[in-house]
N, C-alpha and C positions, 0 to 999 in steps of 0.2 A: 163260797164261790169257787167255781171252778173254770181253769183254764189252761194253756200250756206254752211252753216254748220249745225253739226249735233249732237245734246245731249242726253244722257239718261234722261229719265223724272222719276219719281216717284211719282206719284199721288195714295193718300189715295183709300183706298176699295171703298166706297164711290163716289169719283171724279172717278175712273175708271170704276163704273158701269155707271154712267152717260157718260163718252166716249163714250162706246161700246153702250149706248142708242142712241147718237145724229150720232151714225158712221153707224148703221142699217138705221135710218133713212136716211141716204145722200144713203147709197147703195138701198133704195127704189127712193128714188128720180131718180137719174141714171140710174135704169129699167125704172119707168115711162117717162124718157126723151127718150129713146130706143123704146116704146112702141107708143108713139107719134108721132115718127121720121119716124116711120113703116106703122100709121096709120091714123093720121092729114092731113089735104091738105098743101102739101107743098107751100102754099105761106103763111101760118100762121109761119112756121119754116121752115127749111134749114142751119141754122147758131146760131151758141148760141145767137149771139145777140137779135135774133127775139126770141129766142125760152126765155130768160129772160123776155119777155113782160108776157108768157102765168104765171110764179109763180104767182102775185096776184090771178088767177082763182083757183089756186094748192091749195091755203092755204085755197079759201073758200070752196073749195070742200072735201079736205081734211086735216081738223084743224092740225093732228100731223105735216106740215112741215111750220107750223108757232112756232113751238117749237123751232127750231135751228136756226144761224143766218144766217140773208137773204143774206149776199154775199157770207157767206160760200155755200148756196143751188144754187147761180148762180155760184159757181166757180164748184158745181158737174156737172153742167149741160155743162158746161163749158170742163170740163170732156171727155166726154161723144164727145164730138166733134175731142177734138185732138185726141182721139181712133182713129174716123173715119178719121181724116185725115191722121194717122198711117196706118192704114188698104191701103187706097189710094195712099199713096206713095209707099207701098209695093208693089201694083197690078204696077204700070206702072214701077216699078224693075224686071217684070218677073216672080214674084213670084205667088202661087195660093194660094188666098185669102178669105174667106166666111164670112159673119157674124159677128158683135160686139153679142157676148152670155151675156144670161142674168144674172148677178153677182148673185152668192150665197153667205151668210155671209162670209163663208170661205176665198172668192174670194174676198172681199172688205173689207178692214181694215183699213183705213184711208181716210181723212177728211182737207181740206185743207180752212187757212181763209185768204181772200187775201183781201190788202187796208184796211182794218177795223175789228173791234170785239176782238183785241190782246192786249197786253201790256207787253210788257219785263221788271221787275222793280226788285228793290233788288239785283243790279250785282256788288257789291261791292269785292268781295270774290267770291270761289271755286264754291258757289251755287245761286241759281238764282230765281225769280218767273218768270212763266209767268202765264198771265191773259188772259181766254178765255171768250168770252161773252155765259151768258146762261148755261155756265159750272163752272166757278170760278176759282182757285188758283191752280197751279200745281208745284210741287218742279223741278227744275232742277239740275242736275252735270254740274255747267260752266264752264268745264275745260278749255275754249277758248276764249278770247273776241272776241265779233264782234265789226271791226273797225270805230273808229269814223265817217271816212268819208263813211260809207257803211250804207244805207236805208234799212229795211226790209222792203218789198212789201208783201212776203205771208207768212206761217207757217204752213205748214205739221203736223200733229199730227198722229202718226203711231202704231199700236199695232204687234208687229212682232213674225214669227209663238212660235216662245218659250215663249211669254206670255209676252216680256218686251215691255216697251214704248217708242219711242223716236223719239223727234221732228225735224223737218229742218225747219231752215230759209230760205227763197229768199231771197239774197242780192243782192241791186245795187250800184254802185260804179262809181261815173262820173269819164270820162275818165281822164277829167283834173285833178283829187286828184290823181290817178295813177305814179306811178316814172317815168320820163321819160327815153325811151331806147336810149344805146348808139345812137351815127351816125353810119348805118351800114358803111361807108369808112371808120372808124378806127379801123374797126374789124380786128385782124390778129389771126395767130396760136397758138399766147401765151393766149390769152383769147375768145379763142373759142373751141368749141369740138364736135368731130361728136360720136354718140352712137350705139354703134352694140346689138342690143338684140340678144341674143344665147339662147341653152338650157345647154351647157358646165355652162357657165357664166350665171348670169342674166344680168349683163351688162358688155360691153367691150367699154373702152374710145378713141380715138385718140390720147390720149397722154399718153397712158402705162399701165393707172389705172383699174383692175375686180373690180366687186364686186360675191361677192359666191352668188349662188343658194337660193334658203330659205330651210330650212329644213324642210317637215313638212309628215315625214315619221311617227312619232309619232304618230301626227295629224290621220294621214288617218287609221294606226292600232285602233287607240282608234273608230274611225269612224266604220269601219267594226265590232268589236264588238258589238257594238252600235244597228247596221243596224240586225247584226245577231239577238241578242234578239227582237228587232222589228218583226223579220218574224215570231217569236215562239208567238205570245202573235196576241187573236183575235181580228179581225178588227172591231174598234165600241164600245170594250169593254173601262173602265175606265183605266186598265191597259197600253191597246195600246194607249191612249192618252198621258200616262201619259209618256212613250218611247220615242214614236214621238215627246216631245217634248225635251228629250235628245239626240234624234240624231239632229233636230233641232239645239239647242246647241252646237253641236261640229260643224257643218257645219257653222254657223254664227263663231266662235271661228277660221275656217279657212280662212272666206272671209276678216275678222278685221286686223289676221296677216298678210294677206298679202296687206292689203289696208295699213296696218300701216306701214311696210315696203317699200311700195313703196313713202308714203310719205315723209318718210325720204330720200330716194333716191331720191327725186325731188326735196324738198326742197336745200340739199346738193348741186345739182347740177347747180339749177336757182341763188345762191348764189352766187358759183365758179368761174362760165364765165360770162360772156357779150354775148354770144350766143350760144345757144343748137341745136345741127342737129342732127334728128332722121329718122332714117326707114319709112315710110308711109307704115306697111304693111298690105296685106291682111290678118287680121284675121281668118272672117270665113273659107278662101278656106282654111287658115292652118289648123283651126279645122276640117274639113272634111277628110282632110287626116286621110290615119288609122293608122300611127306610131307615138308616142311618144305626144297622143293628149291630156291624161291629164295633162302633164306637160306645153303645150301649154296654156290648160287653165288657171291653175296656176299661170303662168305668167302672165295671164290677160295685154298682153300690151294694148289694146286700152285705157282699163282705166290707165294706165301708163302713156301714151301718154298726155291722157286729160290734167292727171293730172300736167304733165309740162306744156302745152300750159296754163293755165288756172295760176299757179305759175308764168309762165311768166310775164304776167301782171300783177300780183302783187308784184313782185320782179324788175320789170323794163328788162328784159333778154329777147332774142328773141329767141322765139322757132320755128321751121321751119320743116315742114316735107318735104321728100324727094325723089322722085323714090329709091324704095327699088330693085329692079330687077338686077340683075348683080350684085353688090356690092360684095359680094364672088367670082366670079369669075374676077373680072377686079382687073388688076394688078395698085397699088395705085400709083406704080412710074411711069410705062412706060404706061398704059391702055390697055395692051395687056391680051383678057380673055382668061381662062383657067378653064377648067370644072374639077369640084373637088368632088369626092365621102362624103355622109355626114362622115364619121369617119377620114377622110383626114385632122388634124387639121395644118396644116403648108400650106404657101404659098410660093411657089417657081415658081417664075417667069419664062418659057423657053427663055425667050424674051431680057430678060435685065437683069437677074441675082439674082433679088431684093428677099429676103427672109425676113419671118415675120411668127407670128403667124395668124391663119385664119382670126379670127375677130377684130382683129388690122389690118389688109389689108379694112374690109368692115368699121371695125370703120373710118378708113383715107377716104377712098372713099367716104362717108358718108358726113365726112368735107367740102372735095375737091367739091361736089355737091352742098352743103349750101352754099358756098362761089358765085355759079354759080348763086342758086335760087337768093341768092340776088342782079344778077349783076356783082359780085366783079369775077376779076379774079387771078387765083392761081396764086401767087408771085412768078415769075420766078427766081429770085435769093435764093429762098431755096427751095433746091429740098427735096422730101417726105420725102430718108433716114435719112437726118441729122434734120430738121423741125421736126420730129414728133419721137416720141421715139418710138424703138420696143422691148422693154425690158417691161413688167410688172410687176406691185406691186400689192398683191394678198391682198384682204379686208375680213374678215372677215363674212359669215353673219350675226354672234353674233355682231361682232362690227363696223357692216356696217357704218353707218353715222348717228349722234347725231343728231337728230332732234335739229334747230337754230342753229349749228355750221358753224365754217365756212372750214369744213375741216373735211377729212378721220378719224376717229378714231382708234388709236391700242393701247390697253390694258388702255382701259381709256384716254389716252394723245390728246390733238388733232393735229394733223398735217395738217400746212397748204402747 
């Protein structure tokens, strides 16, 4: 399994000007590999592999990319290919595609060392070294350990648009050191759950539980402010840099709360049950829609999503997506659909009687489908109404869910 984490760094005046020297130098390499790719006889390259043969000629030709380390320049080059096979996948999705462009500093800001040139040392405590070859010593915030059984393969080193630093690990993780997950055949209702993303809710459970919205009305006034003074102040000048990188700022201050947020919520939840069923939805088509799309974004479910599939495996819990389609309209008891206007929040069945809140009907439904993806069929001796509660308990988003808990927080306490 593979995944990563991610620190703030702090490296001296010094150590950061030497960054931003060896990170120019990779975003030159990366042209030169583009430039190559454009103009070389394709049986010298076509593939990073070949195209890693041509660096010893790079270096005699031109000494500065003998300055940085040689697998970090093969992993730019390296680079420079998954674009293109980016680019390619996009084209046979239908989409209309041109050109990898050729980076400008602005546009290249990070430097990745992968298999060699690193060293993580001094992780005893809060704070950390790590060691870059060719660069030296960088301070980190370890607010996190990375797990014994996890390998770092590569190390990101990133300078992000507001000026701060901060690195990711690649981690791997043999399957076998992973928890193992239940037997799906002992999966039942009591430890399982199916998840309705809403924009009422952020999340709505199968078995009762919301959680609120995130607030971040504040947020976004302090941003337009922000944005405003930006428009006043000339483009290019010292002033307008110095802006941009306060709005910057509040925009990064947006995507943390609600990455942090969501953390908490998936942790909480891979914790909870023995198996997670979610929505498989269409994000982008939601986003194209033209109502109610920055709160769409907001939501950011895809990365919601990941972020349980990805906890799953590390928690031992099985996360499953699911035809998202119908689920508000199909009735949880009987499966008889019924088309409901978005402001319609109650579900009343014409069919069989069955009432509920809206997405307590698509959270069950949700269930009801995981149970399927896996094979397993819905237990006929508990039917929907009395199996699955349609009463909710409303969470706070102040006191959504305590990251490591094992349970809903209110007013500090935890409940399990």
């Amino acid at each position: 399994m593979e995944y990563s984490h991610r620190y703030p760094v702090y490296p001296t005046q010094e150590v950061a000007g030497e960054l931003e020297r060896h990170i120019d130098i990779h975003r030159q390499a990366y042209n030169y590999t583009r430039y190559e790719y454009e103009n070389v006889d394709a049986d010298d390259i076509g593939s990073a592999y070949k195209h890693h043969y041509r660096l010893p000629g790079w270096k005699d030709q031109f000494p500065v990319f003998s300055e940085v380390n040689s697998k970090a320049l093969q992993r730019t080059v390296t680079r420079f290919y998954q674009n293109l096979d980016g680019l390619s996948e996009q084209k046979q999705n239908g989409r209309k595609v041109g050109k990898l462009k050729w980076k400008s500093p602005r546009e290249f800001q990070s430097m990745t060392y992968s298999q060699s040139g690193f060293e993580l040392k001094n992780t005893s405590g809060r704070r950390a070294t790590l060691w870059l070859s060719k660069i030296g010593d960088i301070k980190i915030r370890y607010h996190r350990e990375i797990p014994d059984t996890a390998d770092i393969k590569e190390v990101t080193i990133k300078k992000a648009t507001t000026g701060e630093w901060f690195v990711s690990f690649g981690l791997e993780t043999d399957d076998a050191d992973l928890p193992e997950k239940p037997d799906a055949n002992t999966l039942d209702a009591s430890n399982s759950v199916g998840i309705d993303l809403g924009i009422l809710n952020y999340i709505h459970t199968s078995d009762g539980k919301t959680v609120d919205w995130l607030d971040l009305e504040d947020e976004y006034e302090r941003l337009r402010r922000e944005q405003r003074k930006l428009s006043r102040k000339e483009e290019g000048s010292n002033n307008y840099e110095k802006q941009r990188k306060q709005v910057a700022k509040v925009k990064r201050h947006i995507r943390r709360k609600v990455l942090d947020y969501q953390h908490k919520i998936t942790t909480w939840l891979v914790r909870e049950y023995d198996a997670v069923f979610v929505e498989d939805l269409n994000v982008k088509g939601m986003l194209e829609q033209s109502h109610n799309a920055r709160n769409k974004q907001d939501a950011a479910w895809r990365q919601f999503i990941m972020l349980l599939e990805y906890k799953g495996d590390l928690y031992g819990t099985h996360v499953i997506q699911v035809e998202a389609e119908g689920t508000t309209k199909e009735c949880a008891s009987c499966g008889v659909e019924t088309a409901k206007p978005i402001w319609a929040r109650e579900h009343s069945c014409p069919a069989c009687g069955f009432e509920c809140d809206r997405d307590a009907n698509a959270a069950m439904n949700v269930l009801q489908r995981g149970f399927s993806e896996l094979g397993l069929g819905w237990p006929e001796d508990t039917p929907v109404e009395t199996a699955l509660p349609t009463d909710t308990t409303q969470v706070s988003a102040k006191r959504v869910i305590e990251a490591g808990s094992l349970g809903v927080v209110r007013d500090g306490e935890a409940v399990s």
